[in-house]
N, C-alpha and C positions, 0 to 999 in steps of 0.2 A: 504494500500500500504506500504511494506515494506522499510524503507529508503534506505539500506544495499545491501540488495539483487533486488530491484526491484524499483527502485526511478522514483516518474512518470517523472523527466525531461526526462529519458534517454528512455522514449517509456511504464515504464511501463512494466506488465507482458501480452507480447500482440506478437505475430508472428513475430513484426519488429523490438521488441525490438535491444537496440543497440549491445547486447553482444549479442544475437542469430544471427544476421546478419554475425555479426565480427566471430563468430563460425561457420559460412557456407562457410565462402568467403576465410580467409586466409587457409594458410596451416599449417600441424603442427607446424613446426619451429617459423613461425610466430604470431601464437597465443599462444607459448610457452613465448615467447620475449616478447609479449603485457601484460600476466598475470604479471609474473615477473618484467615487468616496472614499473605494475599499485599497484602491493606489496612494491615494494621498494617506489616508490613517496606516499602512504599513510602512510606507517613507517619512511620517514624521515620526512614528515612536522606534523606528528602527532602531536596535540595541537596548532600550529601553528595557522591554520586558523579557529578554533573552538574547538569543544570537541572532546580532544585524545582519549577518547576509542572509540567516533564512527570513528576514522581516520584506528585504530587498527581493529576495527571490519571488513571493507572497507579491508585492506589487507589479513584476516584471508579470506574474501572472495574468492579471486583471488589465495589464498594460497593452498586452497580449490580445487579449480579448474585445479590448477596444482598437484595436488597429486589423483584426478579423473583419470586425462587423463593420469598417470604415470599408473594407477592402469588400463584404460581399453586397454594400450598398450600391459602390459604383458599378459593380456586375451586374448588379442587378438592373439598375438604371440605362447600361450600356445592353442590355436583351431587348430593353421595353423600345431601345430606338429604331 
């Protein structure tokens, strides 16, 4: 189990997991706002509550995630022409 990407408190890599959910249920804007939250609160407490690079790694996650969905926008945009 990946600490990072797939940490068992939060469901694990499993259907209900908590970001797959939160991936289904908001809308764009919304889980644009959640990544970006969850970037920014890992890079400013980074080190804080344990080891900085897994804090850094935790935002590169979410960092991730939001340069995905930047990326299958314009694809998307780029079908519909």
């Amino acid at each position: 189990m990946n600490k990072i990407n797939h940490p068992p408190h939060y469901g694990g890599d499993n259907p209900y997991e908590t970001i797959k959910v939160l991936e289904s249920w908001l809308s764009i804007e919304e889980l644009k706002g959640f990544y970006k939250g969850n970037a920014i609160k890992y890079i400013s407490r980074a080190g804080k509550k344990g080891d900085e690079l897994e804090d850094f790694k935790k935002a590169k996650y979410y960092i991730k995630r939001l340069i995905k969905m930047k990326k299958f926008r314009k694809l998307k945009k780029l079908l519909k022409e």
